[in-house]
NUTORSE-409901 format. One line per 3 residues: number of its first residue (from 1); their letters; for each residue x, y, z of C-alpha. Coordinates in Angstrom, 3 decimals. Example, Ala and Ser with C-alpha at 12.3 -4.5 7.8 and 13.67 -1.06 7.14 Angstrom:
BEGIN
1) AS) 12.300:-4.500:7.800 | 13.670:-1.060:7.140
***
This chain:
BEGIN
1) XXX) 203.467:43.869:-177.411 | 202.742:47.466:-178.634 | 199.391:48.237:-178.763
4) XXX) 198.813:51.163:-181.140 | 195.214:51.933:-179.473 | 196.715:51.948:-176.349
7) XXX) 199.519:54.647:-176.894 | 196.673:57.119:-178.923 | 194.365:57.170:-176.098
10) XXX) 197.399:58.244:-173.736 | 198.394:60.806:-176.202 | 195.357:61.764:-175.992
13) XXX) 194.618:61.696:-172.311 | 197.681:63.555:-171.731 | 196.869:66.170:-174.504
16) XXX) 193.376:66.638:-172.738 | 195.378:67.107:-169.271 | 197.531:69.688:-170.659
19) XXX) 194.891:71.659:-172.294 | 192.908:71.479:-168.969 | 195.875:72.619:-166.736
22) XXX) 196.124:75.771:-169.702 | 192.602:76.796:-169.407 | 192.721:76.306:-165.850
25) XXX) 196.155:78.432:-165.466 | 194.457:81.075:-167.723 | 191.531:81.396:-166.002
28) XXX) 193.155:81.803:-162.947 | 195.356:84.439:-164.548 | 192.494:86.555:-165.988
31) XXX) 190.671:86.480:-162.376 | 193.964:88.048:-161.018 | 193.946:90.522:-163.577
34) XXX) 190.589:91.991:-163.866 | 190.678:94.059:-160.985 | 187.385:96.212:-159.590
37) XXX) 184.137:95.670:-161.858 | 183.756:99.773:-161.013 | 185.935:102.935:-160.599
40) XXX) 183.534:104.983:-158.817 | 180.312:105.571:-156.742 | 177.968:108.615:-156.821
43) XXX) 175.204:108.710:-154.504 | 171.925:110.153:-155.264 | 169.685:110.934:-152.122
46) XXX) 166.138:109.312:-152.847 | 164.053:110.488:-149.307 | 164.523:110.485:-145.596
49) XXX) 162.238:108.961:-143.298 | 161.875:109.378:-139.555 | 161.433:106.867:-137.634
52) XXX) 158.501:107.669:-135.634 | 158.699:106.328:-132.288 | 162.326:106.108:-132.076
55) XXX) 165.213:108.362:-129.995 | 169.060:107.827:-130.595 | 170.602:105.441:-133.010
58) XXX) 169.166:103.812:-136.064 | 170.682:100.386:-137.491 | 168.650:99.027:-140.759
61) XXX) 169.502:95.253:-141.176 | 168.122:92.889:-144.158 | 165.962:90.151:-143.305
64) XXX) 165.917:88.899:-146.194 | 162.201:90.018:-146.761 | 162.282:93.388:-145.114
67) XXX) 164.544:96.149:-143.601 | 164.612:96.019:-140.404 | 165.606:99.371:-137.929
70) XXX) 166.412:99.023:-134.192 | 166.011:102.568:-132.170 | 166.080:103.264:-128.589
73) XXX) 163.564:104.896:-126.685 | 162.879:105.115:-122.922 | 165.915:102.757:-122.090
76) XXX) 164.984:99.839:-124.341 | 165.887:98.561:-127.772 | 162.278:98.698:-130.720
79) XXX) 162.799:97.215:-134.010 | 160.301:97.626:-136.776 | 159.736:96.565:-140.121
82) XXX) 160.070:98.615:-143.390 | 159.911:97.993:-147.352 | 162.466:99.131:-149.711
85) XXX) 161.089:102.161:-150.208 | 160.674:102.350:-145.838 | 156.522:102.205:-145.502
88) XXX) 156.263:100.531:-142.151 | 155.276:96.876:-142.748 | 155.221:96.244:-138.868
91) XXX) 155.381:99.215:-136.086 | 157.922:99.280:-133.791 | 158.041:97.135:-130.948
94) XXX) 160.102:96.227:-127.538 | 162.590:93.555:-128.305 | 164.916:94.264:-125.295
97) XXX) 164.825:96.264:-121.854 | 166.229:96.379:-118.357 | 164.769:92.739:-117.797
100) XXX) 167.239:91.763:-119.781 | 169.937:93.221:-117.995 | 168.387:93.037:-114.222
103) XXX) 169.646:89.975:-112.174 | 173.320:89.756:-113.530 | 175.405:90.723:-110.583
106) XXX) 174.847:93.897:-108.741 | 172.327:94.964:-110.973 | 169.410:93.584:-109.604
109) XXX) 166.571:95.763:-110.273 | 165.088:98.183:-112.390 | 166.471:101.667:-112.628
112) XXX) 169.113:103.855:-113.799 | 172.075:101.688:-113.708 | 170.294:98.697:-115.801
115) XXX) 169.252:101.107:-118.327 | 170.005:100.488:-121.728 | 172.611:102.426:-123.191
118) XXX) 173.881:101.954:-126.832 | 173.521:99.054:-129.019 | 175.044:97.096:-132.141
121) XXX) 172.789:94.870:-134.568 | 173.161:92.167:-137.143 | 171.355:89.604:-139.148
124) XXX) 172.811:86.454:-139.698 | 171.468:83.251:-140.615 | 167.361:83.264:-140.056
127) XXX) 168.095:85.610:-136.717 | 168.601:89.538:-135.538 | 171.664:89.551:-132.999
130) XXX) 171.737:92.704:-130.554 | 174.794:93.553:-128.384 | 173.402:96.330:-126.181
133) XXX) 175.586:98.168:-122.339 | 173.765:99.395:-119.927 | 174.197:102.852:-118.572
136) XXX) 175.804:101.659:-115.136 | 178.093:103.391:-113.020 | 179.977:106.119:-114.790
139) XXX) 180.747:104.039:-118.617 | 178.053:101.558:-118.387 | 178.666:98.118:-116.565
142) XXX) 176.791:95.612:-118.663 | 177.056:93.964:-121.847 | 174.680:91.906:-123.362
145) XXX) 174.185:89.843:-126.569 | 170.521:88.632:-127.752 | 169.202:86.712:-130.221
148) XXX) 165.701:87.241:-131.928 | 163.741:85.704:-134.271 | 162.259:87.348:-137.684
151) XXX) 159.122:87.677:-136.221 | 161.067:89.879:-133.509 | 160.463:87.300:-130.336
154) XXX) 163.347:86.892:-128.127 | 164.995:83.980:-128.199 | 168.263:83.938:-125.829
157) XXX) 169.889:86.103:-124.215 | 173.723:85.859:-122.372 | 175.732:88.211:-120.560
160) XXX) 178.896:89.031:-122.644 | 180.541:90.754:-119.699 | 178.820:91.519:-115.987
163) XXX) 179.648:94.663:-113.868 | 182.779:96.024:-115.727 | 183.057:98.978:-117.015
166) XXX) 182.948:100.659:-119.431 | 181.020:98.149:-122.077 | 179.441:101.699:-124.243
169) XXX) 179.702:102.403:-127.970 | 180.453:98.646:-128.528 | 181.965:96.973:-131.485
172) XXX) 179.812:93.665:-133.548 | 180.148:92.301:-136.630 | 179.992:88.446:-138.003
175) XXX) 182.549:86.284:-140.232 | 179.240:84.521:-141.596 | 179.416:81.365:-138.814
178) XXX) 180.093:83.575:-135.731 | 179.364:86.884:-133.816 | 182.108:88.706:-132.708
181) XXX) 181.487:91.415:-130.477 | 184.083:94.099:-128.961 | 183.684:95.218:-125.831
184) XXX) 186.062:99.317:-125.454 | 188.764:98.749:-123.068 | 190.880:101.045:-122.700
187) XXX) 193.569:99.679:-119.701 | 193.180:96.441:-120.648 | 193.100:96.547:-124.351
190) XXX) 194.087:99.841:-125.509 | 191.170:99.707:-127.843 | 188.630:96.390:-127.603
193) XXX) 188.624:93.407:-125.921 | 186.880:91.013:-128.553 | 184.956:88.411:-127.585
196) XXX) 183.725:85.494:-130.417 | 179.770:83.578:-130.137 | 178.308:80.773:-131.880
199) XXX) 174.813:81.601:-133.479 | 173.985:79.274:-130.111 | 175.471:82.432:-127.790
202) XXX) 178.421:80.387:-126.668 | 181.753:81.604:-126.398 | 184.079:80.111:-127.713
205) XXX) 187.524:82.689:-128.176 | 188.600:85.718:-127.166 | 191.276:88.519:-127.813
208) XXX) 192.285:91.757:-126.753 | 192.773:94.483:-129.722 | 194.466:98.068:-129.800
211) XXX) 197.896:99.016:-127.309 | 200.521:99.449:-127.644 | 200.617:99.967:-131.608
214) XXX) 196.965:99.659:-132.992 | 195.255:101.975:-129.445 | 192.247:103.329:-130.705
217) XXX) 188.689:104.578:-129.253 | 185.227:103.522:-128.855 | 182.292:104.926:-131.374
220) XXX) 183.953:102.414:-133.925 | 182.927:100.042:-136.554 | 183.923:96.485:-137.842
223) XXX) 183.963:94.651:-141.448 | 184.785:90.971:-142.303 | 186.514:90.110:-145.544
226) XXX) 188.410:87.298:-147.254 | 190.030:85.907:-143.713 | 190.685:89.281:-142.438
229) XXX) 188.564:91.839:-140.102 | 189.322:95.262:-140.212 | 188.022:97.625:-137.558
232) XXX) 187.728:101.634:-138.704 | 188.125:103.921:-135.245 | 188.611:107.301:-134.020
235) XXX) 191.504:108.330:-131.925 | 189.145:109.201:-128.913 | 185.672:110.120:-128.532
238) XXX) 186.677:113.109:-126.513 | 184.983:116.301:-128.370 | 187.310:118.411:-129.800
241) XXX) 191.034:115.963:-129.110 | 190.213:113.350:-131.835 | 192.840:114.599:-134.625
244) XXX) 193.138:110.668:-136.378 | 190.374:108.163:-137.968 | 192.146:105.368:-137.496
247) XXX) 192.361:102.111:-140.119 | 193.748:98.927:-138.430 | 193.670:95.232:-139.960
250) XXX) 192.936:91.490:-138.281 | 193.525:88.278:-139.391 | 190.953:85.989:-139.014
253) XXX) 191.757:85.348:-135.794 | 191.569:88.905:-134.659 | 195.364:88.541:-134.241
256) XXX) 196.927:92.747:-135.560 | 198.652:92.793:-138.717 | 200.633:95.382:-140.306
259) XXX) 201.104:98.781:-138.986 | 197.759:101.074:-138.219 | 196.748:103.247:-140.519
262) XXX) 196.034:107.088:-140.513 | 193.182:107.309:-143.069 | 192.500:110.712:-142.175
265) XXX) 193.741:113.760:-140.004 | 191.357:116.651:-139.073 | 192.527:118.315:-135.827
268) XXX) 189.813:118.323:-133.369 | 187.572:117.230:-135.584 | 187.032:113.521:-135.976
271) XXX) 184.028:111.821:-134.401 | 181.587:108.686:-134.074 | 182.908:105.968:-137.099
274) XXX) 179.672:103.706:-136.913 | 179.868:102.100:-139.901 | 182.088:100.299:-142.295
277) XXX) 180.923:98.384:-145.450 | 183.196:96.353:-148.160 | 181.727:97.102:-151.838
280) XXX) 182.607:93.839:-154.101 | 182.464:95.688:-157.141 | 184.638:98.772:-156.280
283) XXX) 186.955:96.170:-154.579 | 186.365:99.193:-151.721 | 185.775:100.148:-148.334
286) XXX) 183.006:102.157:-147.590 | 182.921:104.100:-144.235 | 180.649:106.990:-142.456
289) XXX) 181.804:108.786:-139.572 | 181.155:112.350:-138.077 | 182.981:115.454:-138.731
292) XXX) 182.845:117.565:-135.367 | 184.035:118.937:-132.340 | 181.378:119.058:-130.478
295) XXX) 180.090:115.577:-130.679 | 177.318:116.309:-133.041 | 178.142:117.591:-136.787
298) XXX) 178.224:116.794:-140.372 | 178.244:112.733:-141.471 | 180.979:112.169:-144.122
301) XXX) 181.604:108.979:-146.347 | 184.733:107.900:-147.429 | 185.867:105.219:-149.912
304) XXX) 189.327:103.838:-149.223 | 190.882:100.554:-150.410 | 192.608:98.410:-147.877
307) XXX) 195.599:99.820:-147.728 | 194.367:103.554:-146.498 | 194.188:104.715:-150.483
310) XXX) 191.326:107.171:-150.227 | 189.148:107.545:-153.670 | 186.433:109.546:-152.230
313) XXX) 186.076:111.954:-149.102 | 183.053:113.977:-149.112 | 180.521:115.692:-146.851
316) XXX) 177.273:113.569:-147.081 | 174.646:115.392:-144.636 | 174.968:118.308:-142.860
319) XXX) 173.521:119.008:-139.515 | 173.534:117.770:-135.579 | 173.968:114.038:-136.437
322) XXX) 175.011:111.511:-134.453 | 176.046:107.365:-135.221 | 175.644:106.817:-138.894
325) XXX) 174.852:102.841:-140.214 | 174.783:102.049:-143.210 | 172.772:98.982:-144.854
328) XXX) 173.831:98.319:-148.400 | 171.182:96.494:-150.679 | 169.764:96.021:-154.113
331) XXX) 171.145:99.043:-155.505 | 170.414:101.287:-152.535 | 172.183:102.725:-149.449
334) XXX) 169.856:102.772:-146.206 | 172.135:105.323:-144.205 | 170.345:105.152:-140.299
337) XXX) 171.183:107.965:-138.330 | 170.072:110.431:-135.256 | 169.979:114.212:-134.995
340) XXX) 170.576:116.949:-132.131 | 171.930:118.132:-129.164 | 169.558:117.568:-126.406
343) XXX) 166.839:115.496:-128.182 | 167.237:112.940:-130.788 | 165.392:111.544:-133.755
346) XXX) 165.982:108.726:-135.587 | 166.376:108.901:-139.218 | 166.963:106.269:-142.324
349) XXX) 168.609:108.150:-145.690 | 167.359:106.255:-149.117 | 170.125:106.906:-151.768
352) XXX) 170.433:105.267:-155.129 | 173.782:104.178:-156.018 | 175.206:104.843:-158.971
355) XXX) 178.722:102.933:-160.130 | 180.825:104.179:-163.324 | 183.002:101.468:-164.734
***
């Protein structure tokens, strides 16, 4: 029998549906279509602090309560604590050394060849994750990863690789669940061999990235975005024969895709690219390398989209600088770096940033 209540509440479930599958289609639509939040950065330099106690590099991290620099000094890795506007909150203190290196394979003591060399850091979850070579024979033969707590006590450490050179001017970044760390290799890779840890410093992949179509150098940097890592690398770290920064794109599972990219040609003069950041609102790359050939110079930025498109290319801070990383946060760009020739000190760069829509 018909039932007349029956047939309006199906008119008007269906009319419901449809007007739920519209609003849904057109939201979808209009998140496709908006495009970048901003057009453009400026950067407006706030202070530079030293940070006393340190040597070469400088990598500020967020803690989620505090910046956080690692520097290296006599060998071994320091980390202190800093406030947003970088007053020390805790001094800098030893959170790795040769100990940590000493008694994998034929390094078994103390001395030169357990040294530490260069080192990557990141914060994820409630813990600071170091990937540090040691010096070695000739390009460093160690590489290590370690994992620290907030209150900067070790917590675990593992060998990444043992006695294989050369493991120096590393690669590390996270996809937000795991590390990955690259490890230069130049015969076997062409460019890195990537290997990919648990927060527990278990392995659990690996894959070789660079020859014969995406070869690149050491002195690089890594970013992870929407199912895709991209790694930003000079040709070679050779003073004076690095003519290409290189661009070159990953899919999730560090597998190459697409062609690499040229971002930028300066004969001679391309250096360390330490660090790589991807801006939300610009919908942008953000990358700082060195401009030399000579091994120190000038630190440029450069805003590109992920297709090579540069927006910006400017000179940031001239000088004798060396391995630029940047932190991004709360409005402000924390831009680590070292400076000179024969001795080194460690600075951080405040700048305020400053979008136009």
């Amino acid at each position: 029998m018909y039932n007349k209540t029956h047939h309006v509440f199906r008119l008007f479930l269906f009319t419901c549906l449809a007007a739920l599958l519209v609003s849904c289609s057109g939201s979808s639509d209009k998140a496709e279509d908006e495009g970048p939040t901003y057009s453009s950065l400026s950067l407006s330099l706030d202070d530079t602090v030293e940070i006393t106690g340190g040597d070469v590099w400088a990598e500020p991290v967020w803690d989620g309560s505090n910046i956080v620099v690692s520097t290296e000094t006599s060998g071994a890795i320091h980390m202190g604590k800093y406030d947003t506007d970088m007053n020390v909150v805790a001094a800098l203190t030893q959170v790795a050394d040769e100990s940590d290196i000493t008694g994998n394979s034929t390094c078994t003591s103390a001395g030169d060849a357990c040294e530490i060399a260069d080192h990557k850091h990141v914060f994820l979850g409630n813990h600071h994750y170091i990937a540090f070579s040691s010096k070695g024979t000739g390009d460093g033969g160690y590489l290590i990863l370690k994992k620290i707590d907030t209150d900067l006590n070790g917590v675990a450490t593992t060998a990444v690789v043992d006695d294989d050179n050369p493991t120096n001017d590393m690669v590390m970044t996270d996809d937000g669940t795991d590390l990955i760390i690259g490890k230069f290799s130049p015969v076997t890779a062409g460019g890195h061999e990537m290997f990919r840890y648990n927060t527990s410093l278990t392995q659990v992949a690996t894959a070789n990235v660079g020859g014969p179509d995406h070869i690149h150098a050491n002195g690089a940097a890594m970013e992870y975005v929407d199912d895709a890592f991209y790694i930003f690398a000079p040709e070679t770290l050779a003073p004076g024969d690095a003519d290409f920064l290189y661009w070159i794109t990953l899919d999730a599972d560090l597998n190459e895709t697409g062609e690499r990219i040229n971002l930028v040609e300066d004969t001679g003069n391309i250096g360390l690219a330490t660090s790589v950041h991807y801006d939300e609102g610009l919908e942008r790359f953000i990358g700082f390398y060195i401009k030399s050939s000579t091994g120190a110079g000038d630190i440029y930025w450069i805003v590109f989209d992920a297709q090579g498109n540069i927006d910006t290319h400017e000179k940031l801070i001239e000088g004798d600088h060396h391995r630029p990383h940047a932190l991004f946060h709360d409005g402000k760009l924390y831009l680590g770096y070292d400076t000179g020739t024969t001795t080194f000190t460690p600075y951080v760069a405040v700048y305020t940033l400053s979008y136009t829509s």
